[in-house]
VOPAGU-2260 file (C-alpha; in pm, 1 decimal, decimal comma):
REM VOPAGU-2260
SITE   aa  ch    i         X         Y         Z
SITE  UNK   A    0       0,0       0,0       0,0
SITE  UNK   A    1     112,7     322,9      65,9
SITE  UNK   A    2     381,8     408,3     291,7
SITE  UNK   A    3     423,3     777,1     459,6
SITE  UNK   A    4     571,6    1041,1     329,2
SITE  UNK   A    5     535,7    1423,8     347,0
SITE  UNK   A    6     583,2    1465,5     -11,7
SITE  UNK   A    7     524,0    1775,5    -246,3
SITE  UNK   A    8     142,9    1890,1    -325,6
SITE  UNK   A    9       9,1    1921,8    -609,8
SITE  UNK   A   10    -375,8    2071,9    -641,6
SITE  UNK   A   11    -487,7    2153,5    -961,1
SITE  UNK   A   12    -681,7    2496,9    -959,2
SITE  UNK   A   13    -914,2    2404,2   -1198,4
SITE  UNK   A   14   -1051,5    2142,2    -922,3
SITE  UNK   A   15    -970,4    1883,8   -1161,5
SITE  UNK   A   16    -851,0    1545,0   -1052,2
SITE  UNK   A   17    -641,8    1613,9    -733,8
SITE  UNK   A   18    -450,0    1275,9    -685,1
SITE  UNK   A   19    -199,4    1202,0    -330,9
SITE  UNK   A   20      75,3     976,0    -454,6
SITE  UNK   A   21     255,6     750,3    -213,6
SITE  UNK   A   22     457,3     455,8    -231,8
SITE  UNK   A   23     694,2     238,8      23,4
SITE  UNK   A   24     985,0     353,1     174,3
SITE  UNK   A   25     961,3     693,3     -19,3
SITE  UNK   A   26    1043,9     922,8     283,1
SITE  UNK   A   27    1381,7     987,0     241,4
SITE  UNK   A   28    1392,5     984,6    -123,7
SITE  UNK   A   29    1139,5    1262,2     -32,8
SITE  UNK   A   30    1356,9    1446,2     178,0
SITE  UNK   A   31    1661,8    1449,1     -33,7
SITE  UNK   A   32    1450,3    1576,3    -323,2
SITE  UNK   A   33    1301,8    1865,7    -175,3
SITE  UNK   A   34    1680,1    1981,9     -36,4
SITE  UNK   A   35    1810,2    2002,8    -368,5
SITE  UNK   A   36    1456,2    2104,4    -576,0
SITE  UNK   A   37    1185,7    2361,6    -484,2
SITE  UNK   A   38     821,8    2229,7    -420,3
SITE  UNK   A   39     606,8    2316,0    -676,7
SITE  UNK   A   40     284,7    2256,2    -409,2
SITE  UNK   A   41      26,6    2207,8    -617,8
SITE  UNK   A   42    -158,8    1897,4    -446,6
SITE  UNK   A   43    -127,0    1712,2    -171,9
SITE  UNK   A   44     104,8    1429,6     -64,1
SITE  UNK   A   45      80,8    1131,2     164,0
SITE  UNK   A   46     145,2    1133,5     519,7
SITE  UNK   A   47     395,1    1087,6     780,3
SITE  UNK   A   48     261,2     830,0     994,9
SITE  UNK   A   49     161,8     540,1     783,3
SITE  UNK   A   50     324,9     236,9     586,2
SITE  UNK   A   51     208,7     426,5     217,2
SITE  UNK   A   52   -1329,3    3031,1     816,4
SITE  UNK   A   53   -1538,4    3193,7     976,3
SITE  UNK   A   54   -1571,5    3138,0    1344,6
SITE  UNK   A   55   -1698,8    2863,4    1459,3
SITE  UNK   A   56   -2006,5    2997,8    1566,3
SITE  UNK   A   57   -2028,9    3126,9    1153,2
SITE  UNK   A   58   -1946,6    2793,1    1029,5
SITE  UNK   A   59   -2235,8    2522,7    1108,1
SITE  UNK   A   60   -2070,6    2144,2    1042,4
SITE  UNK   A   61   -2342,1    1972,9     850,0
SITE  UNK   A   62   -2320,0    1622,2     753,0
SITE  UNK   A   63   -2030,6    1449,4    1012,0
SITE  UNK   A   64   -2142,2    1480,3    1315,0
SITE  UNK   A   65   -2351,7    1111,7    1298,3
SITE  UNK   A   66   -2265,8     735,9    1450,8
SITE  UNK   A   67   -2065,1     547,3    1192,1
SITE  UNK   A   68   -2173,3     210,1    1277,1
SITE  UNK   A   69   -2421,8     252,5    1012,8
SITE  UNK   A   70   -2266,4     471,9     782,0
SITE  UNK   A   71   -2248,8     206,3     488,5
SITE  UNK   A   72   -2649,1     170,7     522,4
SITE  UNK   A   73   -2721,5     564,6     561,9
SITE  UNK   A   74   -2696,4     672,7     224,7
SITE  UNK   A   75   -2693,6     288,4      26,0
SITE  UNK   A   76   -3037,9     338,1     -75,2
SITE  UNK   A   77   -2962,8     619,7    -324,5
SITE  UNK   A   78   -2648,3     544,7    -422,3
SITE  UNK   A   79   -2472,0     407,8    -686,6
SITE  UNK   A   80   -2326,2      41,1    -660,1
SITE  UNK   A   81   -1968,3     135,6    -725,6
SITE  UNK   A   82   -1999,7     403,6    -434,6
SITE  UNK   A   83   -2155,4     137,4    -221,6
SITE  UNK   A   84   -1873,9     -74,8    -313,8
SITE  UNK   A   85   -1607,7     119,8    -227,4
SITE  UNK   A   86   -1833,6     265,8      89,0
SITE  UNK   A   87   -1768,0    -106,6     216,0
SITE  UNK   A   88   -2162,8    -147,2     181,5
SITE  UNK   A   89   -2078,3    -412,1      13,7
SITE  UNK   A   90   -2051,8    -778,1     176,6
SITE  UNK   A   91   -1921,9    -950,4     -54,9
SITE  UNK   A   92   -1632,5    -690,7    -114,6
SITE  UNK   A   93   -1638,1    -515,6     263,5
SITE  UNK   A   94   -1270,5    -688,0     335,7
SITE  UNK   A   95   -1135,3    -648,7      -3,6
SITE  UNK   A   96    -937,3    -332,7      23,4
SITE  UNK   A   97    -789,9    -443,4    -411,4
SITE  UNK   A   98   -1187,1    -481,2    -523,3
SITE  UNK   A   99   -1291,1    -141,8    -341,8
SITE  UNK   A  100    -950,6      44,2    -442,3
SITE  UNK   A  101   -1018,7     -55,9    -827,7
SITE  UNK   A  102   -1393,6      -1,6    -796,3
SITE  UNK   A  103   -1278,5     356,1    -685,7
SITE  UNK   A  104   -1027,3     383,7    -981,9
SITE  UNK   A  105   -1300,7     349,6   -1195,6
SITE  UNK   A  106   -1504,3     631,5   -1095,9
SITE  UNK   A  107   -1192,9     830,2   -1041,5
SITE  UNK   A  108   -1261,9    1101,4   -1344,0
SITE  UNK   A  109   -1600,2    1152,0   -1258,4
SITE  UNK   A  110   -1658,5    1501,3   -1207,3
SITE  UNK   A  111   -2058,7    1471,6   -1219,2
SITE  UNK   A  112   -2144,0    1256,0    -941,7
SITE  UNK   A  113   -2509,0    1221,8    -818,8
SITE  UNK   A  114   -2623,4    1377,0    -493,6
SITE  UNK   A  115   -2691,9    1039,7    -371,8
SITE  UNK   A  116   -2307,5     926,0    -428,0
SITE  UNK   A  117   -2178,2    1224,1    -307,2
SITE  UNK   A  118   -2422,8    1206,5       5,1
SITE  UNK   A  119   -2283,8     834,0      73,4
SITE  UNK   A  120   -1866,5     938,8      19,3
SITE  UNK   A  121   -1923,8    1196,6     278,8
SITE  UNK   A  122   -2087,7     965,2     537,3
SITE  UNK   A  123   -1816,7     739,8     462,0
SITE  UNK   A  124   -1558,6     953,8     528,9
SITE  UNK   A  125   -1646,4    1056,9     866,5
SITE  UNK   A  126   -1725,2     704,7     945,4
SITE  UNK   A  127   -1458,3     539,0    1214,2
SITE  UNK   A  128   -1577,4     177,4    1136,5
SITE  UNK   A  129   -1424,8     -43,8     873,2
SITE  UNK   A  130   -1327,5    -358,6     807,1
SITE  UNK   A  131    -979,0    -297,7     617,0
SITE  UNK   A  132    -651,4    -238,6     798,2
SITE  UNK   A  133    -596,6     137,7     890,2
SITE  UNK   A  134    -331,5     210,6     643,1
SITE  UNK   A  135    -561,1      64,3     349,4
SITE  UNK   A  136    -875,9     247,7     516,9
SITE  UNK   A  137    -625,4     626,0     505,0
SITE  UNK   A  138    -582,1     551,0     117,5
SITE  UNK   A  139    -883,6     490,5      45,6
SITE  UNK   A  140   -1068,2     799,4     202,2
SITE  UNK   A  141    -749,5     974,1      75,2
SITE  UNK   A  142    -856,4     901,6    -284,4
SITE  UNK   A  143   -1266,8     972,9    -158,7
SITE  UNK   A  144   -1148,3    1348,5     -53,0
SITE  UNK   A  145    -962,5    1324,8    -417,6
SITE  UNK   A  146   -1279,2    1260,5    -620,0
SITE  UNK   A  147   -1516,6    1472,8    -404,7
SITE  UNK   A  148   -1275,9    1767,6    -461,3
SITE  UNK   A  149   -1318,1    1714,0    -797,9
SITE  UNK   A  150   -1678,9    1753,5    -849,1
SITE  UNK   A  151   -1844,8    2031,1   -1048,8
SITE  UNK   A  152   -1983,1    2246,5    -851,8
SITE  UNK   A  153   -1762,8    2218,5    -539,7
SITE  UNK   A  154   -1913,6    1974,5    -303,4
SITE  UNK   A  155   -2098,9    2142,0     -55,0
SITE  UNK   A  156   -1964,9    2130,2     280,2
SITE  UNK   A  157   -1661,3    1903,2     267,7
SITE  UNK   A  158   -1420,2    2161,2     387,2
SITE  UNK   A  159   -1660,0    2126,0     689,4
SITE  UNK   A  160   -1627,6    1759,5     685,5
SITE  UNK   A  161   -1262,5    1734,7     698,3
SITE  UNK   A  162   -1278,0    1989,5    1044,4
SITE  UNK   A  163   -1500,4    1789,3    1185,0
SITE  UNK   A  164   -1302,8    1464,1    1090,2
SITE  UNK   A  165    -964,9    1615,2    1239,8
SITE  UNK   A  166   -1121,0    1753,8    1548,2
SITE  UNK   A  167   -1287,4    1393,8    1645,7
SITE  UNK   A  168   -1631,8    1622,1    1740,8
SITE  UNK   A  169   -1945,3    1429,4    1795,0
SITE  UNK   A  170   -1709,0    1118,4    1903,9
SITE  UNK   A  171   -1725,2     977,0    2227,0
SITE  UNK   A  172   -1403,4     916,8    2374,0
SITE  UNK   A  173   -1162,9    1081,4    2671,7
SITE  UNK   A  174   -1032,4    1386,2    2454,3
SITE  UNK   A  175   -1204,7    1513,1    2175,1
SITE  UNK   A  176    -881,1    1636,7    1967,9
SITE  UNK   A  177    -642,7    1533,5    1730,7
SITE  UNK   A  178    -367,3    1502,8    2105,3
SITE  UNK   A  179    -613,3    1175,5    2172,8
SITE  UNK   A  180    -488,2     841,9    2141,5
SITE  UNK   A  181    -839,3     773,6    2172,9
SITE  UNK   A  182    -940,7     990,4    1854,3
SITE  UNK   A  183   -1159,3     766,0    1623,8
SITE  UNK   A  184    -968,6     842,0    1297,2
SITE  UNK   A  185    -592,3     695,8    1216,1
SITE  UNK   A  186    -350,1     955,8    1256,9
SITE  UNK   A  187    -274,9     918,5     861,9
SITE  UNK   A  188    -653,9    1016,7     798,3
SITE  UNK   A  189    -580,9    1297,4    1012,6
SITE  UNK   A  190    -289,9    1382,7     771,6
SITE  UNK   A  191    -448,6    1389,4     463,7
SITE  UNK   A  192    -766,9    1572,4     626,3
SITE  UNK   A  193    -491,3    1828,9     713,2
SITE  UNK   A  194    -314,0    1805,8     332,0
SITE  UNK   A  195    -683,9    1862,9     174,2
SITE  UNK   A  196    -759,0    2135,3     414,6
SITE  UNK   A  197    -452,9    2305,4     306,7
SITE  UNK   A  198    -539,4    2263,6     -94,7
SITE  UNK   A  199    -909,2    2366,3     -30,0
SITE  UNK   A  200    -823,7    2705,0     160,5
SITE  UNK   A  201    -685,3    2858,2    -182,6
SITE  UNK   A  202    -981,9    2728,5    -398,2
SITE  UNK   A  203   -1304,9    2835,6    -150,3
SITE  UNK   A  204   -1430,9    3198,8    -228,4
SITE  UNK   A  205   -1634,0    3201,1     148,1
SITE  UNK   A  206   -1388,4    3397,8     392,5
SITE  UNK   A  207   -1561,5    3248,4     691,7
SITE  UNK   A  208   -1479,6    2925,6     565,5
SITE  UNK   A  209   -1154,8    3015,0     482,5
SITE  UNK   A  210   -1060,4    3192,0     851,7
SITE  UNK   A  211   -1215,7    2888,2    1013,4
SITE  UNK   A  212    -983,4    2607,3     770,2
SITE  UNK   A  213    -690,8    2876,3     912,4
SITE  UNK   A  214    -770,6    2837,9    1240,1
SITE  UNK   A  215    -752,0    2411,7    1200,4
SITE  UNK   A  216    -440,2    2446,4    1040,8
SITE  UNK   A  217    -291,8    2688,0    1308,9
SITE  UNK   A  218    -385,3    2464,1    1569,4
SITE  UNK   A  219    -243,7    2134,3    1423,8
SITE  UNK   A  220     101,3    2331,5    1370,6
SITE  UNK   A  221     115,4    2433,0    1743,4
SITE  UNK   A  222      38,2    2017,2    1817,3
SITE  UNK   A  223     457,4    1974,0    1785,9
SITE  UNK   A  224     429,0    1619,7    1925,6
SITE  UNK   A  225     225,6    1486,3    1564,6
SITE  UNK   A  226     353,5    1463,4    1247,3
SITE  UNK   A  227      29,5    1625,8    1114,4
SITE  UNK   A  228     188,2    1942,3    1215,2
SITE  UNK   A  229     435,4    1987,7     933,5
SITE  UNK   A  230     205,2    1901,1     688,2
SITE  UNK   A  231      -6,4    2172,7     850,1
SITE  UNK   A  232     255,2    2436,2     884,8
SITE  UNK   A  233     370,6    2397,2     485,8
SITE  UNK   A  234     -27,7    2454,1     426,5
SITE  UNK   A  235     -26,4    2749,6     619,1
SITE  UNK   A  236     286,4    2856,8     397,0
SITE  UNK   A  237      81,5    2828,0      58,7
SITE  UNK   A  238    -192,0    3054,4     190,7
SITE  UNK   A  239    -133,3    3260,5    -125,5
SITE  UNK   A  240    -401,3    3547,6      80,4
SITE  UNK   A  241    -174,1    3540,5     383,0
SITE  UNK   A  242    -158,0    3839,0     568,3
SITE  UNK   A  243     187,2    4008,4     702,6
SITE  UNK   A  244      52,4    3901,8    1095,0
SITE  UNK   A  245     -15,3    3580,5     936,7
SITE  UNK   A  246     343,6    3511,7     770,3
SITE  UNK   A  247     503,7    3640,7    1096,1
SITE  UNK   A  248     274,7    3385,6    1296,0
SITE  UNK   A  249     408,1    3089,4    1045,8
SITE  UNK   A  250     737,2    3214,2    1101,7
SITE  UNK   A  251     686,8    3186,7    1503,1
SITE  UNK   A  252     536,9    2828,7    1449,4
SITE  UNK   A  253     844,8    2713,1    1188,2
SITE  UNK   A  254    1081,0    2803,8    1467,8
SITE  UNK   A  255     896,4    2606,9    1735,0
SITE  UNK   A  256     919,1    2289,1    1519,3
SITE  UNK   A  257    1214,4    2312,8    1441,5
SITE  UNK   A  258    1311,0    2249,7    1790,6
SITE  UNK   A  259    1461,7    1845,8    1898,2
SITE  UNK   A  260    1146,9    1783,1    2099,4
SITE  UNK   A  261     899,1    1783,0    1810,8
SITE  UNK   A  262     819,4    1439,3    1633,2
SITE  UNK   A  263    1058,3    1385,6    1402,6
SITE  UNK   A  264     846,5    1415,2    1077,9
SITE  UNK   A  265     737,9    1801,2    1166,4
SITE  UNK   A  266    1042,1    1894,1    1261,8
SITE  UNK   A  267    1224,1    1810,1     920,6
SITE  UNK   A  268     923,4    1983,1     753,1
SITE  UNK   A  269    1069,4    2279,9     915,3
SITE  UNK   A  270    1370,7    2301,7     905,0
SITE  UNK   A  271    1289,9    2255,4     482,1
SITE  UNK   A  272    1095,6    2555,8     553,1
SITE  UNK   A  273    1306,0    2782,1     760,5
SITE  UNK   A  274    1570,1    2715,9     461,9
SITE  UNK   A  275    1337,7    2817,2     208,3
SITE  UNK   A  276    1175,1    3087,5     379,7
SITE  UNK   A  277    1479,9    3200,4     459,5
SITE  UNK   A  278    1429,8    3258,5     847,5
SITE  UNK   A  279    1785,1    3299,5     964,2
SITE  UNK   A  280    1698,1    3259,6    1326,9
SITE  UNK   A  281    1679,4    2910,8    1298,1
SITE  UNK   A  282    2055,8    2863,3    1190,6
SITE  UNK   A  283    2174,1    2841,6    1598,0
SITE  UNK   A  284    1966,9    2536,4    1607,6
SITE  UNK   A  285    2028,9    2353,0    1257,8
SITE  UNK   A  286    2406,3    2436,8    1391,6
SITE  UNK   A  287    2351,6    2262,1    1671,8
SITE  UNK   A  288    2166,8    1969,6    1523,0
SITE  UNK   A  289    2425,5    1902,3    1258,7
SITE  UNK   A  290    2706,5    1951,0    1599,2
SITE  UNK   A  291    2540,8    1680,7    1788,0
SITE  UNK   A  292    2667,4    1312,8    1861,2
SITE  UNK   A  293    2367,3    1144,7    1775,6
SITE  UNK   A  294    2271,5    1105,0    1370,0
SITE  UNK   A  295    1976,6    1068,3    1183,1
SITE  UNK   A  296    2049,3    1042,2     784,6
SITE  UNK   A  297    1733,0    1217,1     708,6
SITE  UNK   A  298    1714,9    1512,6     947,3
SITE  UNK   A  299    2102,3    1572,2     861,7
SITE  UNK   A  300    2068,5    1600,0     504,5
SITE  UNK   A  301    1769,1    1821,6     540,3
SITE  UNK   A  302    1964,6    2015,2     843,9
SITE  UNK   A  303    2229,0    2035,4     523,5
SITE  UNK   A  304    2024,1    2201,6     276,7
SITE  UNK   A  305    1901,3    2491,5     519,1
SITE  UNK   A  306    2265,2    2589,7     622,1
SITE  UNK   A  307    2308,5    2575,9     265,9
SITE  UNK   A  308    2041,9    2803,5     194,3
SITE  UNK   A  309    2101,6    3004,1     544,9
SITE  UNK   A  310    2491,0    3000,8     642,6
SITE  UNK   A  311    2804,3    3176,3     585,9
SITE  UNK   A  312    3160,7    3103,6     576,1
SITE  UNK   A  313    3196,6    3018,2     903,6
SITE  UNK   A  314    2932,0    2688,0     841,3
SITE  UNK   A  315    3211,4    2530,9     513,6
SITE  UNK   A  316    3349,9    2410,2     810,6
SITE  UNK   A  317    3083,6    2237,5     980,4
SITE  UNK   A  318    2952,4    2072,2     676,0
SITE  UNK   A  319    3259,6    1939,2     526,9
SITE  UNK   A  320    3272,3    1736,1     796,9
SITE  UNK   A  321    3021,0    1531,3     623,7
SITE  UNK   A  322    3171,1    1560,9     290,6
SITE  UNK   A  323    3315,9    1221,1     349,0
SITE  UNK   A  324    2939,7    1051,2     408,6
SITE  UNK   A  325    2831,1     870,2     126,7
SITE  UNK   A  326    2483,3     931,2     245,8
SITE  UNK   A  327    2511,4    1341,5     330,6
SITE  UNK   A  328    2830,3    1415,1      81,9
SITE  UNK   A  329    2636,9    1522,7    -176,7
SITE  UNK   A  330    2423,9    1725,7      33,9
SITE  UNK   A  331    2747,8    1851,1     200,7
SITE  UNK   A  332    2871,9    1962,8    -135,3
SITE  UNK   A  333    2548,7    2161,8    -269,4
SITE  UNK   A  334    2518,7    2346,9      57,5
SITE  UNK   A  335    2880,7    2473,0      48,1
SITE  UNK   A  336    2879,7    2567,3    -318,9
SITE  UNK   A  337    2549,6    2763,8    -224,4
SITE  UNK   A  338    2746,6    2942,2      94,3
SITE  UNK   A  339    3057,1    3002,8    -173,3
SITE  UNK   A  340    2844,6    3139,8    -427,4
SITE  UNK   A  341    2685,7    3376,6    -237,0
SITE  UNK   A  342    2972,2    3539,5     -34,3
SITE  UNK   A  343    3171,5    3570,0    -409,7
SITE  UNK   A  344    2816,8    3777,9    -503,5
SITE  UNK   A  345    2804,4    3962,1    -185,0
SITE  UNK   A  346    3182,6    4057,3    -188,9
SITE  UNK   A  347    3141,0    4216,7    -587,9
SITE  UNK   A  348    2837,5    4401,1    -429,9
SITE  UNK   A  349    3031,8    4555,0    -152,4
């Protein structure tokens, strides 16, 4: 199936198909891509964690907030049999994640689904019960959000869907947030509810609903113990309508994560970010990272790429001590060229 990785988005603005790739053991070939290539961010990619606006009170959450026990039979009367297929309405196919997944496939260009179809995706996706494994359950609602994001006209309240979904409200367990070991939904749902979030808040017109997906976003950045929170914090970063309070705030939350007690997905997500943001503050702290005794071949090279894009001089020496690495020399040797390069332009300037 599809193992994590915080890989680049892609959304096409045209709200045409809007497809998450992921594939096994993809997360550092992630990682070493996006230090040496910019992310074009057009659509978002799979998560962390698994083998692969308006105010509230503006912003009424319509269709989630239900018991999912019988979510396959809530809509199944009006809807398709594909969709109840892939719903896991299904009994003959309920445990067959390859008959749903290619059932899905199949309907994946569909841009005109019927209300009754569309009705039964959403109750599936805020559903908690199913009888696949979690990481085959997180693909498949991945690739639901997918096709409901690509319906003409705009689905109506899916952006309130996904909130709902992420925040675990109108679930009864011990903590009703995201924090909860408790909370209903896999953590890689959680992800990609975050990823589609991010996508949706540059396509919806509504400001209320845009402030409110803002305010979900903010709040699973400042969560520095899940992985969700990078993937939230380079969302916040393609908010092509943010604010200058807002871009300081992301700023503020960048520098938080990229601190050695957040989970260890997050903070490589920003450190990527402070380097291509260019916040110099975080330098003291990639410095120290790269310093340390204890190594981690994915954090260093992405540690790399932000002195690279951050340094001076006085870092050549630093990261020449990895030039020597098979696994960070090459890394090594882009950052310092970078640093080179742009004290031989600085001096000519002077």
């Amino acid at each position: 199936m599809r193992e994590p990785c915080w890989l680049k988005m892609k959304v096409m603005k045209n709200r045409r198909m809007i497809v998450i790739f992921s594939g096994s053991a993809l997360l550092l070939a992630a990682v070493v891509a996006v230090v040496v290539a910019s992310r074009n961010r057009q659509q978002p990619a799979p998560p962390p964690d698994v083998p692969v606006a308006a105010s509230p009170a503006e912003v009424r959450v319509k269709a989630v907030e239900r018991k999912s026990t019988t979510v396959a039979r809530l809509n199944a009367a009006t809807a398709s049999r594909a969709v109840a297929i892939v719903c896991g309405a299904d009994e003959a196919t309920a445990d067959r994640y390859e008959a749903r997944n290619a059932v899905l496939r199949s309907i994946a260009r569909r841009h005109d689904l019927p209300e009754g179809d569309v009705a039964a995706l959403m109750d599936y996706l805020a559903s908690t019960n199913d009888l696949l494994r979690a990481e085959r359950v997180a693909a498949l609602k991945n690739d639901v959000m997918n096709l409901l994001r690509s319906q003409e006209p705009p689905v109506e309240g899916l952006a309130e869907t996904l909130i709902v979904m992420f925040e675990g409200r109108g679930i009864c367990h011990n903590s009703s947030t995201p924090n909860s070991p408790t909370h209903s939904h896999p953590p890689a749902v959680l992800d990609y509810c975050v990823q589609h979030l991010g996508a949706m808040q540059n396509e919806i017109a509504n400001d209320a609903t845009r402030r409110r997906i803002r305010e979900v976003l903010v709040g699973a950045a400042r969560r520095a113990g899940q992985s969700y929170a990078g993937t939230a914090l380079y969302s916040l970063a393609d908010d092509r309508r943010a604010t200058f309070a807002q871009n300081a705030e992301l700023k503020r939350l960048t520098l938080a994560l990229c601190r050695p007690e957040a989970n260890s997905a997050a903070r490589i997500a920003a450190i990527q970010l402070a380097g291509e943001r260019g916040y110099a503050e975080a330098l003291p702290l990639l410095r120290e990272t790269l310093s340390g005794e204890r190594r981690d071949a994915v954090l260093d090279i992405v540690a790399i790429g932000s002195v690279g894009l951050l340094g001076d001089i006085g870092d050549i020496a630093l990261l020449s001590r990895f030039s020597s690495d098979s696994r960070r020399a090459t890394a090594a040797d882009v950052a310092v060229k970078r640093i080179t390069e742009r004290n031989s332009i600085q001096k000519v300037q002077r």
